[in-house]
Every structure is written in structure tokens, then in C-alpha cells.
C-alpha positions in Angstrom: 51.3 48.5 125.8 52.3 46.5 123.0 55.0 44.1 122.7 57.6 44.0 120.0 59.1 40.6 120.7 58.1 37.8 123.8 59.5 34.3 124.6 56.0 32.1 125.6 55.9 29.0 126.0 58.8 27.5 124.1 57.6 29.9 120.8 58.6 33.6 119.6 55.5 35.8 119.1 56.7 39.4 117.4 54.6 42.3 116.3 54.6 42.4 112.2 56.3 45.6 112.1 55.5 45.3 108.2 51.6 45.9 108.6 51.8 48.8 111.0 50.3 50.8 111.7 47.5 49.7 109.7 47.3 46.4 111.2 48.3 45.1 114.8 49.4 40.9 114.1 51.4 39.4 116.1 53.3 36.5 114.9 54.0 33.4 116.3 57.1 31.3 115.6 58.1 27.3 116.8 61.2 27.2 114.1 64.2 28.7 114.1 64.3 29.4 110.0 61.3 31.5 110.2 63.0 33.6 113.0 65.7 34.1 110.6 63.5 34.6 108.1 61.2 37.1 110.0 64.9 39.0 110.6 65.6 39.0 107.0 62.1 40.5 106.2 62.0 42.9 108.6 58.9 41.5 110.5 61.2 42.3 113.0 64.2 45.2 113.2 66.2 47.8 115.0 69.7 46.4 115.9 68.6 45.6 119.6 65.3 43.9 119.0 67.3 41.9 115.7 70.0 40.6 118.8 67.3 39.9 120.5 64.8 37.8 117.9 68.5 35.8 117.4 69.1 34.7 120.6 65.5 33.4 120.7 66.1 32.2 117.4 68.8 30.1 118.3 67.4 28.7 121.7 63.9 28.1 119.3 66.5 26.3 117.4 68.2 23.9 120.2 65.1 22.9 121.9 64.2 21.1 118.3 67.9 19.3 118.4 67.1 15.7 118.8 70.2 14.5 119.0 71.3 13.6 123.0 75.1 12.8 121.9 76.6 16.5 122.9 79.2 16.8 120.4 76.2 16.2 117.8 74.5 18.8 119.3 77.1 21.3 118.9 77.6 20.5 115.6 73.6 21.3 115.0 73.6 24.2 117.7 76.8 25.9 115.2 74.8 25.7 112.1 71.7 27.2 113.9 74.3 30.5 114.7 75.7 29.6 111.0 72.0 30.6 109.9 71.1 33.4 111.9 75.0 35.0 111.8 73.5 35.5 107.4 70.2 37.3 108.3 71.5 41.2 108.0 75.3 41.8 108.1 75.7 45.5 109.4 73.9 45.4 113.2 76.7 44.3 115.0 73.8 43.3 117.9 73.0 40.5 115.8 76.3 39.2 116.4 77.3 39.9 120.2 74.0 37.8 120.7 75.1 34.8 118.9 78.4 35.4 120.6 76.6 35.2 124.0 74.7 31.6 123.0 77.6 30.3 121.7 79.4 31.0 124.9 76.9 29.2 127.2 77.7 26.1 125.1 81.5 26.9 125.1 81.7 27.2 128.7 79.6 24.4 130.1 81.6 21.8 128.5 80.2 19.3 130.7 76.3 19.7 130.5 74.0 17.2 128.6 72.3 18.6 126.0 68.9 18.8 127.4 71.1 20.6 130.8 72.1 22.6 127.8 68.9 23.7 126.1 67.6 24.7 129.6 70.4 27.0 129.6 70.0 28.3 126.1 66.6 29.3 126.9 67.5 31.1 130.2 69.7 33.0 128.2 67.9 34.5 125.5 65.0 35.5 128.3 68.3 37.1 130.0 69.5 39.0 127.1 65.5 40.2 126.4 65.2 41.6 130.0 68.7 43.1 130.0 67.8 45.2 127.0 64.8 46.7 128.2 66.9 47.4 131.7 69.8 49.1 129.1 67.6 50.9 127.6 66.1 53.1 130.6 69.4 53.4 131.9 70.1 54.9 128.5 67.5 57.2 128.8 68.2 58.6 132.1 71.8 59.2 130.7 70.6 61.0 127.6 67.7 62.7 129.1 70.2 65.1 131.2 70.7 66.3 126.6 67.6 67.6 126.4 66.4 70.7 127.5 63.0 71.9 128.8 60.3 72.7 125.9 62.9 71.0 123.4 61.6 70.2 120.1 63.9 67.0 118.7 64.2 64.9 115.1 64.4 61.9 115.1 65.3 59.4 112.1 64.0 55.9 111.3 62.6 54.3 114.6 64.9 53.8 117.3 61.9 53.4 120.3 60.2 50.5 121.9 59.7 48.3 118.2 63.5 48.5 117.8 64.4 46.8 121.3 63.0 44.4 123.6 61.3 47.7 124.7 60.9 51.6 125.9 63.7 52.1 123.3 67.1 53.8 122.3 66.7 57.4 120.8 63.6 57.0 121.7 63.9 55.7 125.5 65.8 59.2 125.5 62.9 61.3 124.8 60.7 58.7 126.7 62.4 59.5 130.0 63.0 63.2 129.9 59.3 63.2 129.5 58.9 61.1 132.3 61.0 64.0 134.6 58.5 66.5 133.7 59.6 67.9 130.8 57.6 68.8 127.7 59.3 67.7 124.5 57.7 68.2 121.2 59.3 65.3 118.5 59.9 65.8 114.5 60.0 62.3 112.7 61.4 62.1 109.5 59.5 59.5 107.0 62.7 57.6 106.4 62.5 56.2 102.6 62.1 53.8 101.4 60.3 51.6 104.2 59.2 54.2 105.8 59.9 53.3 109.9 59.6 57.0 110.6 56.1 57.4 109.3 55.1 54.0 110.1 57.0 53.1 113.3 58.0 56.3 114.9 54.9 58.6 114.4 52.6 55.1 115.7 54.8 54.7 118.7 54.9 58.4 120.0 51.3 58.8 119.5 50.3 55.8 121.3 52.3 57.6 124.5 50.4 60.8 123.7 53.8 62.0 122.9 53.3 65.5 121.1 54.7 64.3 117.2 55.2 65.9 113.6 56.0 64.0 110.5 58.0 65.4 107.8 59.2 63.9 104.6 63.1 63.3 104.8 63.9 66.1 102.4 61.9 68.5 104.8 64.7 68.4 107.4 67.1 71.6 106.4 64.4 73.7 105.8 63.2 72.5 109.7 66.4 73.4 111.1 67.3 76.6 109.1 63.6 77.8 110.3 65.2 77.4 114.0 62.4 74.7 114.6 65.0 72.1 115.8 66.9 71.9 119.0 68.6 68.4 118.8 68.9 65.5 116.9 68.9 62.0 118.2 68.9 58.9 116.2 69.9 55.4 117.4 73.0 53.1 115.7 73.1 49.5 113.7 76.5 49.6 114.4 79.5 52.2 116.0 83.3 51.5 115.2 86.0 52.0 117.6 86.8 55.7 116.4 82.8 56.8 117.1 81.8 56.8 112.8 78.0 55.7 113.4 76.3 53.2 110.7 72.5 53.7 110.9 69.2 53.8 108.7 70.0 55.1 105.0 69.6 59.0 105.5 71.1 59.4 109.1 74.3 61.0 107.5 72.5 63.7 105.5 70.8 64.7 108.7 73.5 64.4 111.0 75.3 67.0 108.1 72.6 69.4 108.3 72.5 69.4 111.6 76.5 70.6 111.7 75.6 73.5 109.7 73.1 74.5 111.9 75.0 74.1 114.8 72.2 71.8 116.3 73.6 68.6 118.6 73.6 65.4 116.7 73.2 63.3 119.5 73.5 59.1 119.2 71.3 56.3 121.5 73.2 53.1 121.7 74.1 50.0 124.2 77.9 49.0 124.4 76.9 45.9 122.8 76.1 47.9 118.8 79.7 49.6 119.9 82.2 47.4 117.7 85.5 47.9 118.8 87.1 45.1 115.8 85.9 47.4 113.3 88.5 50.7 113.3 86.8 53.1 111.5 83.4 53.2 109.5 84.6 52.7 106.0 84.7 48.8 107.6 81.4 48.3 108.3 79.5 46.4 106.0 76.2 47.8 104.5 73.5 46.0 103.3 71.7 46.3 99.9 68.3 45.6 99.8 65.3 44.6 97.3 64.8 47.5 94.5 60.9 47.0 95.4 61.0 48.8 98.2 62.1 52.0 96.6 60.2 51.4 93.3 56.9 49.8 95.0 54.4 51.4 97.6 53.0 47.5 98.5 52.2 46.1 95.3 51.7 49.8 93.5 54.7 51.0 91.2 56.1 54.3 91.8 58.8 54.4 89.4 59.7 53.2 85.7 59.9 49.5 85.5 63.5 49.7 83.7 65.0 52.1 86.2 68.2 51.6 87.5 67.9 51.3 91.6 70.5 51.3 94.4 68.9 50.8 97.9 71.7 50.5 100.9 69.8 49.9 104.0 72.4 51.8 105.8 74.9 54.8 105.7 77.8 56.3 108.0 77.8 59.1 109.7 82.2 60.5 110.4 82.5 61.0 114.1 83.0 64.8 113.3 79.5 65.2 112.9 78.6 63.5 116.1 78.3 64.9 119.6 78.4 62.9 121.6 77.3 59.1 122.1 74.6 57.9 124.8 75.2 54.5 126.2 73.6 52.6 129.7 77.0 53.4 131.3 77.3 57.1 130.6 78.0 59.9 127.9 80.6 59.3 125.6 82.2 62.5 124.2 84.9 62.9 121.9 88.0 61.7 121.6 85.9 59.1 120.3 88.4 56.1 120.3 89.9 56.4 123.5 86.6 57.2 125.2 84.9 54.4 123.1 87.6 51.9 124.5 87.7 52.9 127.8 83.8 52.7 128.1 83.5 49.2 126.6 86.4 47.8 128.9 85.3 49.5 131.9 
């Protein structure tokens, strides 16, 4: 079984998810600005795996502070979080996990800062193993969604390469498998970068999971043909009034799937639920490189003048979801007072 990220031996190795599934490379990482880096280039992504690359990031990060003085470390150990905190603004995992280093600094006021780096590292193994723990209680949560002989889309990847591992959507389908049910799985592409195609089709066929690909635009005609049961995508980030921000696309699907009275259904830990943010028109969406929709690798696939617009994500209005799968439970509508309740439970 692959590995999508791993702390060894004081380094960060992560699967190139840029190369797959062509090519299996891991990569191996001793500074914390190519972590960040391998976050801003998506070597690594999904909202859970990129909270989890940070927090190993930043403990990368401390274990190279040579400073002894504490109150020099801090000021070190803050620009680290500084630098990570600018990788990719909208998964809100990104920050909870800073959050969580910063707070083993914040409340051990009295530890050296080699006490402290000890401590840093036992954290980030922490958050790894909690996610992959979150994730198949997730799954036996969500699993109780989806019926017997089901046949469910999926968009982007949101499975084992977007966590520490077994996955969100994903770790759904994974673990109604695992009950005995059969489960066929339709994976859109997901332009431009393709995780569908690339990520989610290579992941469900290693697991001999039964899987068609479809282009995005491929997904109506799916539904109105009575070939979809339910939808389940994962989330970069969820506001307090349950409007989801994930992969470019997810709100065209989650639309369709309205009309075609099919259950949009969403995978997420508490920790991408971000109660600060009150609705979705608040959460920030990244814009990324014009090459990736104009280039196929180096190969141009569209005028060189064109004008481009690439957001990474979009959001999907509460309205169109059904409900929201989290380790602690189902979340149904009302959104917001379910949302808040959960989270502060």
C-alpha cells in the first residue's frame, strides 16, 4: 500500500502526486521551505494531507533552529508558521494545524527549546495518526449513506493521497465496501489538473475497486440516464452555515445532482469545518497558474493570447447539500446550528 505522506527519521518523504500515475517517486524533504514549497506545487494536496505536510513542515522546520535562547526560538518557530500559513489560503486544515504547533509552544512556556522540538515532532506524528483514525471513523459514519449495489460520483480525489490515509469521500466508499457491499464508483476527470483521472481512477483500481472515468461535462447526462445513486465529494473548507468550498467543479455537480433528485453527500473532519467564516461568500479561493488549463505538461492546448481564469476552488450553497459526514456523526440540516453544536460537542 502506498503512502501519501510519512515522518522518518527527522525527514518528510511524500508521494509526487504530480507524476501519477505514470510514475511512483517519493520525495524526500530535510527543509522546511521545500515542504512549503511541495504544498504550493501540489506534490502534495487534499486539505487533510496539506494540514498534515504543515505540521511536519513546521517541526522539519524547528529541529533546524539553532538558537538555544527560547524567546529566539519562538521568534524563528513564528516565521516557520509565517511561511507555511502563505502556501494555499482556502483549506482551512492548513491552518487548524499550524494552530495546533503553535499551541504546543504557547502552552509549555517553560520548556527549553530542544524539550520543545521533541515536542513539536511528537505532534505532527500525532496529528498524522489522528487523521488516518478520523478518517475510518468517517467512513463507518457515511457508509450507513450508501446503499447495496450503489453506483456513486465522485469529484477530484478525496481518498487515501488527500489524507494521511484510507481517505475522506473516499474512506466512505472504502468502508461500505469493507461491510460487504458492492459499490460500483464514477470519477469525474476534474480539469484542469486532472486529480480525478489521475488520483481517483489510480487509487480505486489499486483496491480492485470497480471504477469509470468520465470527463467532467459527462456528469448530467450520467445522472439523467439514472446511472447515479449518490454523490460524495470531500471539502477544502465548510463555513458555519454548511456552504462547502471544494475542487473547481464541485458546485456544478452538486447542482445537477439537485435536479436529479440524487444525494449530494459531503466527507469532512471537524477540523476543514470553519466556524469564523459565516457563510461561503467568505472563504477565500485560490487562483492558480493559467498553464495548467492552457498546457497538457509542456504541450499547449489553447491559443497562446487567450485570456484564462483558473480558481482552484468553488462553493457549493448548503441548499444543495444533504447532509455532511464527519468522525463524530451525520450532520443534517439546519446546517448552522447542527454545524455548531457538532464542533463544540
Amino acid at each position: 500500500m502506498f503512502k501519501t505522506i510519512e515522518w522518518k527519521n527527522n525527514m518528510v518523504v511524500m508521494i509526487d502526486q504530480r507524476l501519477l500515475p505514470n510514475e511512483e517517486v517519493y520525495r524526500t524533504y530535510m527543509d522546511f521551505l521545500d515542504v512549503a514549497e511541495a504544498i504550493r506545487e501540489m506534490v502534495i494536496r487534499g486539505a487533510p494531507a496539506i494540514g498534515v505536510a504543515a505540521a511536519m513542515g513546521i517541526a522539519l522546520g524547528a529541529i533546524d533552529i539553532k538558537s538555544k535562547e527560547r524567546k529566539e526560538f519562538v521568534k524563528q518557530f513564528n516565521h516557520i508558521c509565517n511561511v507555511m500559513a502563505h502556501t494555499r489560503p482556502t483549506a482551512v486544515n492548513l491552518f487548524w494545524a499550524i494552530d495546533r504547533m503553535k499551541k504546543v509552544v504557547k502552552e509549555n512556556p517553560k520548556l527549553k527549546a530542544d524539550e520543545l522540538k521533541e515536542r513539536l515532532v511528537e505532534e505532527a506524528k500525532r496529528v498524522y495518526e489522528e487523521d488516518i483514525e478520523i478518517n475510518r471513523q468517517m467512513g463507518r459514519h457515511g457508509s450507513k449513506l450508501i446503499k447495496n449495489r450503489a453506483t456513486v460520483l465522485t469529484h477530484c480525489n478525496a481518498g487515501a493521497l488527500a489524507t494521511a490515509g484510507y481517505g475522506t469521500a473516499l474512506g466512505v466508499i472504502r468502508a461500505a465496501i469493507e461491510e460487504g457491499k458492492k459499490i460500483k464508483v464514477f470519477a469525474d476527470e476534474t480539469r484542469p489538473f486532472l486529480q480525478g483521472s489521475r488520483l481517483t481512477a489510480w487509487e480505486l483500481m489499486k483496491d480492485g475497486i470497480d471504477t469509470t472515468l468520465i470527463t467532467d461535462n459527462m456528469s448530467g447526462y450520467m445522472m439523467k440516464k439514472g446511472l447515479i445513486d449518490a454523490v460524495i465529494v470531500g471539502a477544502d473548507r465548510i463555513a458555519a452555515n454548511g456552504d462547502v468550498a471544494n475542487k473547481i467543479g464541485t458546485y456544478s455537480v452538486a447542482v445537477l445532482a439537485k435536479e436529479h433528485k440524487i444525494p449530494f453527500y459531503v466527507a469532512a473532519p471537524i477540523s476543514t469545518i470553519d466556524l469564523k467564516i459565516k457563510s461561503g461568500d467568505s472563504i477565500p479561493i485560490e487562483e492558480r497558474d493559467i498553464r495548467e488549463v492552457t498546457h497538457i505538461k509542456d504541450i499547449p492546448i489553447a491559443p497562446n493570447a487567450v485570456k484564462v481564469k483558473n480558481p482552484a476552488f468553488d462553493v457549493t450553497p448548503n441548499r444543495f447539500v444533504t447532509a455532511i459526514i464527519t468522525e463524530k456523526g451525520i450532520v443534517r440540516k439546519p446546517f448552522g446550528k447542527n454545524l455548531s453544536r457538532l464542533v463544540r460537542r
